[in-house]
C-alpha positions in Angstrom: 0.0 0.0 0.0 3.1 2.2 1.0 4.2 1.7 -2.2 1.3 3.0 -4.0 1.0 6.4 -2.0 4.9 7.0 -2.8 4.2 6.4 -6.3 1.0 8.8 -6.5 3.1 11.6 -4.9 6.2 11.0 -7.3 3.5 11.2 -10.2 2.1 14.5 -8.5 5.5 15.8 -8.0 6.5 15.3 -11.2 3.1 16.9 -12.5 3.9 20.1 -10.1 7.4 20.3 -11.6 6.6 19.9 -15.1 4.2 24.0 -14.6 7.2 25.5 -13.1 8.5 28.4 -15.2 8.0 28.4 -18.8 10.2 31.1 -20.7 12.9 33.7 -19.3 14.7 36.9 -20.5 18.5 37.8 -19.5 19.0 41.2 -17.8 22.9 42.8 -18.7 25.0 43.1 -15.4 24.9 46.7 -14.4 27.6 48.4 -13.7 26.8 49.3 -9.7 24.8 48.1 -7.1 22.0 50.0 -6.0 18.2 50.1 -7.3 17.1 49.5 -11.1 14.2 50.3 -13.1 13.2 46.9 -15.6 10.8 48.2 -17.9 8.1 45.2 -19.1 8.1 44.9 -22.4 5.2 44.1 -25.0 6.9 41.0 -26.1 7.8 39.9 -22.0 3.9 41.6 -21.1 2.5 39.1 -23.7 3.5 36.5 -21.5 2.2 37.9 -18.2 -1.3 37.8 -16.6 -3.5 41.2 -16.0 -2.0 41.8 -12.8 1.3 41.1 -13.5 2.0 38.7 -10.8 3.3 35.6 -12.3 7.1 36.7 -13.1 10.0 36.3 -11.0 13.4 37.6 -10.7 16.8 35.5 -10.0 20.5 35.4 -9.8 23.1 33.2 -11.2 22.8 31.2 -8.0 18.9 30.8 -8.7 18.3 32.6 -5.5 14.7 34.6 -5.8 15.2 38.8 -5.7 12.5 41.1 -3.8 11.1 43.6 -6.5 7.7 45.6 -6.6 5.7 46.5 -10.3 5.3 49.8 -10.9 2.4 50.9 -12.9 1.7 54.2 -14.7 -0.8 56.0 -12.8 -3.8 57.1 -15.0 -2.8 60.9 -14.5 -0.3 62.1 -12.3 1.1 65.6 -11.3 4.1 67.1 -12.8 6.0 70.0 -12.2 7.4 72.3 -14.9 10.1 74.9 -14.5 8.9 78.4 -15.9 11.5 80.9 -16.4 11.1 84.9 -16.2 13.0 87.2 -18.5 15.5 89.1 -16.4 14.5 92.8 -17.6 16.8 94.7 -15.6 19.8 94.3 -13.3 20.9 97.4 -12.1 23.9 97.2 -9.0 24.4 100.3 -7.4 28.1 99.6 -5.3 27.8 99.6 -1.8 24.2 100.6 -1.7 21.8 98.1 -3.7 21.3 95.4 -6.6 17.6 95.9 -8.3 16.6 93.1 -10.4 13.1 93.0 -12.6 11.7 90.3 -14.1 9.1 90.2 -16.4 6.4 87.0 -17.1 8.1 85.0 -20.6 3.8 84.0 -21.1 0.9 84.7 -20.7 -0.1 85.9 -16.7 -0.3 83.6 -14.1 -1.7 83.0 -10.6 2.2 82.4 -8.6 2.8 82.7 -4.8 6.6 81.7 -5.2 9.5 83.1 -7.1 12.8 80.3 -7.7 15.9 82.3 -7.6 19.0 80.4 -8.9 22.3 82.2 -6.9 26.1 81.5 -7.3 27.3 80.4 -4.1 28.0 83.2 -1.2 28.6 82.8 2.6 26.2 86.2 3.2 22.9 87.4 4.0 21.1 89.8 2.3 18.1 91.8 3.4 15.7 91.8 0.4 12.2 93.5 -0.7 10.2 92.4 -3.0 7.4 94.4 -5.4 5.1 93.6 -8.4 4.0 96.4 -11.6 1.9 96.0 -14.5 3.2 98.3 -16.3 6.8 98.5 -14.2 6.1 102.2 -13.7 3.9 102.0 -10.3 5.6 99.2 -7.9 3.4 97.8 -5.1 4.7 95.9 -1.8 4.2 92.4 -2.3 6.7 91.4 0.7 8.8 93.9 2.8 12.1 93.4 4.6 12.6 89.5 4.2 16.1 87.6 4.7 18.1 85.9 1.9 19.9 83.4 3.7 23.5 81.6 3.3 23.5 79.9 -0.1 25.7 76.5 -0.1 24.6 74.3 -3.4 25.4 71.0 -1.8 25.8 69.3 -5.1 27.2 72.6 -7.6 28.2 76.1 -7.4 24.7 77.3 -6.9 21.5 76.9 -5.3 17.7 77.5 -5.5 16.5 80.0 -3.1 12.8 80.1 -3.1 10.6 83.9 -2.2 7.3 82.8 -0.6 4.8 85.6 -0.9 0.7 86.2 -1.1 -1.0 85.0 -4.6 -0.4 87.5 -7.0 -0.4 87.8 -11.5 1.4 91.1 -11.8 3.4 90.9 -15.2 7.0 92.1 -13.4 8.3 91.6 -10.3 11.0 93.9 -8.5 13.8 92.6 -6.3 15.8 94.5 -4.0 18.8 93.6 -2.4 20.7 95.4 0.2 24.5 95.3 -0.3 25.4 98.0 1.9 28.7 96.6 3.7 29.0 93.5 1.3 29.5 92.5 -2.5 26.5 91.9 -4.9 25.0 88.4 -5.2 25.3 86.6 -8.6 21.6 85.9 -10.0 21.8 83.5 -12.3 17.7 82.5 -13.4 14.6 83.4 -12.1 11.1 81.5 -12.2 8.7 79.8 -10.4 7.4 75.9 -10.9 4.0 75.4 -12.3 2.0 71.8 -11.6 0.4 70.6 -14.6 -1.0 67.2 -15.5 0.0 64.3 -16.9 -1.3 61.7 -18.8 -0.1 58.2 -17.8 2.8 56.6 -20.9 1.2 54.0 -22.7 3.1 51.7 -25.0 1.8 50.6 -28.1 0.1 46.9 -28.6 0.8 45.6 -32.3 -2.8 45.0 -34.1 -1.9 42.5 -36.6 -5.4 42.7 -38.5 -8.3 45.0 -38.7 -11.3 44.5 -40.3 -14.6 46.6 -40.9 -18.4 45.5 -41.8 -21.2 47.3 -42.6 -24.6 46.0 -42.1 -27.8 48.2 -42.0 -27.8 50.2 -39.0 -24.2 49.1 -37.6 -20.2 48.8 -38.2 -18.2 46.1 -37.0 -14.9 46.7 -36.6 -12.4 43.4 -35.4 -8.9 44.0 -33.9 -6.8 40.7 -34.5 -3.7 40.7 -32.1 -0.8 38.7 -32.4 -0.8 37.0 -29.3 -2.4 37.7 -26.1 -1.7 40.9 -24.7 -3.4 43.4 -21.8 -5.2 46.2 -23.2 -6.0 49.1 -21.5 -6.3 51.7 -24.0 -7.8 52.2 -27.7 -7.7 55.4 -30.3 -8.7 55.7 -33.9 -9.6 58.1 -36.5 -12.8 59.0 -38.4 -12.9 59.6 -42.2 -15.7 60.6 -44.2 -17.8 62.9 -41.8 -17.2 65.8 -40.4 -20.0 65.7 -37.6 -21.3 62.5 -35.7 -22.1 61.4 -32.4 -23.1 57.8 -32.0 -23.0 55.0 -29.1 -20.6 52.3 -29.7 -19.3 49.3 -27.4 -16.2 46.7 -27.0 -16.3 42.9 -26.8 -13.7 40.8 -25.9 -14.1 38.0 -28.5 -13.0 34.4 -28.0 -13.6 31.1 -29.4 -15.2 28.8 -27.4 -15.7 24.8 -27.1 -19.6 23.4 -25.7 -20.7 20.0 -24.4 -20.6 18.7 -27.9 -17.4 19.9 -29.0 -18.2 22.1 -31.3 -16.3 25.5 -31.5 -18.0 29.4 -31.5 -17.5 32.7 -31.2 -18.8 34.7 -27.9 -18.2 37.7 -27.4 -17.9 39.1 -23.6 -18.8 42.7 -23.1 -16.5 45.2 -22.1 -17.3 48.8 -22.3 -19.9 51.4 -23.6 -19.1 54.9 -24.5 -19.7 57.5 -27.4 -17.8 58.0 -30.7 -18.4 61.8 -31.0 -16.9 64.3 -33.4 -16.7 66.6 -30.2 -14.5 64.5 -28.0 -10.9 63.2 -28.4 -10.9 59.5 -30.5 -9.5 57.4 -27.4 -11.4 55.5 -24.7 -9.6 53.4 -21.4 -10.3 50.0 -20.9 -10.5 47.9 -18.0 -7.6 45.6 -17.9 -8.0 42.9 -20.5 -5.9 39.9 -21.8 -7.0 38.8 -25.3 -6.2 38.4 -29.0 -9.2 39.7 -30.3 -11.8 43.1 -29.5 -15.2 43.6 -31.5 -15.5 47.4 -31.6 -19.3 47.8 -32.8 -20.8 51.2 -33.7 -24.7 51.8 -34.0 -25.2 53.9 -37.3 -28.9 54.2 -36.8 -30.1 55.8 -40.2 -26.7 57.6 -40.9 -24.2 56.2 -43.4 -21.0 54.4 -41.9 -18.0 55.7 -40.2 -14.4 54.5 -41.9 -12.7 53.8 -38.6 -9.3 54.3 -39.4 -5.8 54.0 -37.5 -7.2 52.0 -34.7 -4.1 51.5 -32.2 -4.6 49.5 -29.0 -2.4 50.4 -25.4 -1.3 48.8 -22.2 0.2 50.9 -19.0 4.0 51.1 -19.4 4.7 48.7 -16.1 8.2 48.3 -14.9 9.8 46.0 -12.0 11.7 47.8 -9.5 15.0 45.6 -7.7 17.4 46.1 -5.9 20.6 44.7 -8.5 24.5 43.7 -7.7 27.3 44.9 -10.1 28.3 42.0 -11.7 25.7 39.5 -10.8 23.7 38.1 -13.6 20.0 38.2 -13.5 16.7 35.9 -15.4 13.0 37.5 -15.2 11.6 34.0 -15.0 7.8 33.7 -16.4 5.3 31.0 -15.0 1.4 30.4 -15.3 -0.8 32.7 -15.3 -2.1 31.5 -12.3 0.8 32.2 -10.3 0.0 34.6 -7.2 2.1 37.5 -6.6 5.3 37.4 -4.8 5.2 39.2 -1.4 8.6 40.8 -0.5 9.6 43.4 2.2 10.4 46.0 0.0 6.8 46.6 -0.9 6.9 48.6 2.5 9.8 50.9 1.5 7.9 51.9 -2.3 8.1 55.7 -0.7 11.4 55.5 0.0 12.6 54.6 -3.2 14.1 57.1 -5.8 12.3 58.4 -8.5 14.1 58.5 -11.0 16.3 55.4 -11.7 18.7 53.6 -14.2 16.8 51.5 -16.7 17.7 47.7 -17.5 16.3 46.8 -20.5 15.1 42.9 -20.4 16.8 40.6 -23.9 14.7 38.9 -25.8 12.1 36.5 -23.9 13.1 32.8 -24.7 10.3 30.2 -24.3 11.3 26.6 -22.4 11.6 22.9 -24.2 10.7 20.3 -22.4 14.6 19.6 -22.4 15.0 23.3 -20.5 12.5 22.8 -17.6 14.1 19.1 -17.3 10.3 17.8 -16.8 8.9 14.5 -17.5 7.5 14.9 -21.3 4.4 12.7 -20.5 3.3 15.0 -17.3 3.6 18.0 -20.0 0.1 16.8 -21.3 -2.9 17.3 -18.3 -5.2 14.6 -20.0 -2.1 12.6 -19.2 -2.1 13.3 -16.0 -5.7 12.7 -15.4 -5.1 9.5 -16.4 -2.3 8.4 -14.4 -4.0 9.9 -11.5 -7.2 7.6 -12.2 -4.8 4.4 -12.8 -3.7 5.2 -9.1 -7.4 5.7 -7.8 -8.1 2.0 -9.4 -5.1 0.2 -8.0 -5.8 2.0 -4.4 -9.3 0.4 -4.9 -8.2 -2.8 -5.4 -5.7 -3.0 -2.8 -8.7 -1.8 -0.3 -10.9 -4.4 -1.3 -8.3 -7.0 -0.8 -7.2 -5.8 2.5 -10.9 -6.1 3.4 -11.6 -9.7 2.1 -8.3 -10.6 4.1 -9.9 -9.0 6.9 -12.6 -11.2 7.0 -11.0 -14.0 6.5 
């Protein structure tokens, strides 16, 4: 009976070996330790579930390395550097530097001025006034301090002039350099936050086709392998003005009782193809080969759809690399949950920005590569072994029992 149980669990085993990981990509050695950006390609991404989960990263030694995915948010904030035009630097010697600046744009709402100064052990008592038409100067803050600027990291640093919300068009700076030399103003400006829309990289749509029946389109987007998509945007032809309801399907081919294959279609959004709004709608996270894109016409004549190009979130894994060390992103099933490492808790305290290691080219395993059994590659296979063991574990019960009774 022993026997039996050992060889169940060897066939199990060898079953649970066989759906380890199925294809890898190389990452180049980097050049210093310290944290790396791994951006997730289309062909890597085509291999990957919706959420991502089911890679891994390992050494040479095939010891498993704590990463997190970053995903492009679907808007973040950014901030953008807006210079003024220096109008005026006047220096009076031992009495006062006067600096006007004047708005490079249009007006804006600003409660902040970003001076750039050459570095100088001194303090300078400053004022600071705002024009519109630099002839009549009002207070917008009186007798301030301009501390000791040290650039840690250059020969100059950003000193930054907090003051109530204004939109004058210049702004007056006065310095007092009574007893002490001028101070060197390199740039003026202040930092405006503006949005961003998340980067998207571009799913190849190996087919598209379009068919008209009476009162709808039918548009079908044939992908080259599975892929996530999160984003679509076309172009209209032919009609200046239109406004119509439209929806996306997943389509997929699917196998009933009586083995016979069809097509069904699994909804996945609703929205509006109108000549007022921008020709791009997001999608809720979706791994397929194949979207329906179907337009209701009503009475009008036919849209021509035309450069229809489908999107994922850029995603990228984050890790913490050795100079030197050679690293594998190792792929498994899709079913594979995500990993759970420590550094998940320290996402904050991560750089931004980061050094990019850009993945090879994704190689898919033999059966040779994994070093599995071929005949557990199959499940029906399996199945069957499985039921072979539940019949002789039968047997051997219903001899033990006749042996009992006896």
């Amino acid at each position: 009976m022993k026997y039996v149980i050992v060889c169940f669990l060897s066939l199990w085993g060898a079953y649970v070996y066989g759906q380890g990981f199925h294809a890898e990509s190389k990452l180049e050695p980097v050049s210093a330790d310290g944290f790396y950006r791994i951006p997730l390609s289309n062909a890597l991404s085509a291999h990957l579930n919706t959420s991502f989960s089911n890679f891994r990263i390992v050494d040479s030694n095939g010891t498993f390395v704590p990463f997190l995915v970053e995903v492009e948010t679907a808007q973040r904030q950014k901030d953008e550097f807006v210079p003024y035009v220096i109008e005026e630097k006047v220096i009076l010697p031992d009495s006062c530097t006067i600096v006007v600046l004047r708005s490079s744009g249009p007006r804006a709402r600003i409660n902040n001025i970003n001076l750039v100064v050459r570095n100088a052990a001194v303090r300078k008592e400053a004022a600071l006034f705002g024009s519109d038409d630099k002839e009549t100067w009002y207070a917008l803050k009186d007798r301030f301090t301009l501390g000791y600027i040290d650039g840690a990291s250059g020969t100059a640093d950003v000193k930054i002039i907090d003051f109530p919300a204004s939109d004058y068009e210049y702004y007056k700076l006065w310095f007092n350099d009574k007893g002490s030399a001028p101070l060197n103003i390199l740039e003026a400006g202040y930092y405006k936050r503006i949005p961003e829309e998340a980067r998207f990289q571009e799913i190849p749509v190996r087919k598209v086709t379009q068919e008209n029946e009476k009162d709808r389109s039918t548009i079908t987007l044939a992908l080259d392998t599975l892929h996530t998509v999160e984003k679509i945007s076309w172009s209209v032809t032919g009609m200046p003005f239109y406004q119509r309801d439209a929806s996306i399907y997943v389509s997929a081919d699917a196998t009933d009782k009586r083995s016979k294959t069809r097509t069904v279609r699994h909804y996945l959004a609703h929205f509006q193809v109108n000549a007022r709004h921008e020709n791009t709608q997001y999608l809720p996270s979706t791994r397929t080969d194949r979207l329906v894109f179907e337009i209701a016409n009503g009475d009008n004549p036919p849209l021509v759809l035309t450069d229809i190009r489908l999107y994922q979130r850029r995603r990228y894994g984050v890790a913490w690399l050795k100079a030197g060390e050679t690293y594998t992103i190792k792929v498994g099933d899709t079913g594979m949950p995500p990993a759970r490492y420590d550094i998940a808790s320290f996402r904050d305290s991560i750089p931004e920005v980061l050094p990019q290691v850009v993945p090879s080219e994704v190689v898919l395993y033999s059966v040779d590569d994994t070093g599995s059994f071929t005949i557990f590659t199959t499940k029906w296979l399996v199945w069957i072994a499985i039921g072979v063991v539940i019949v002789i574990l039968g047997f051997m019960s219903m001899k033990m029992v006749k042996e009992t009774r006896a």
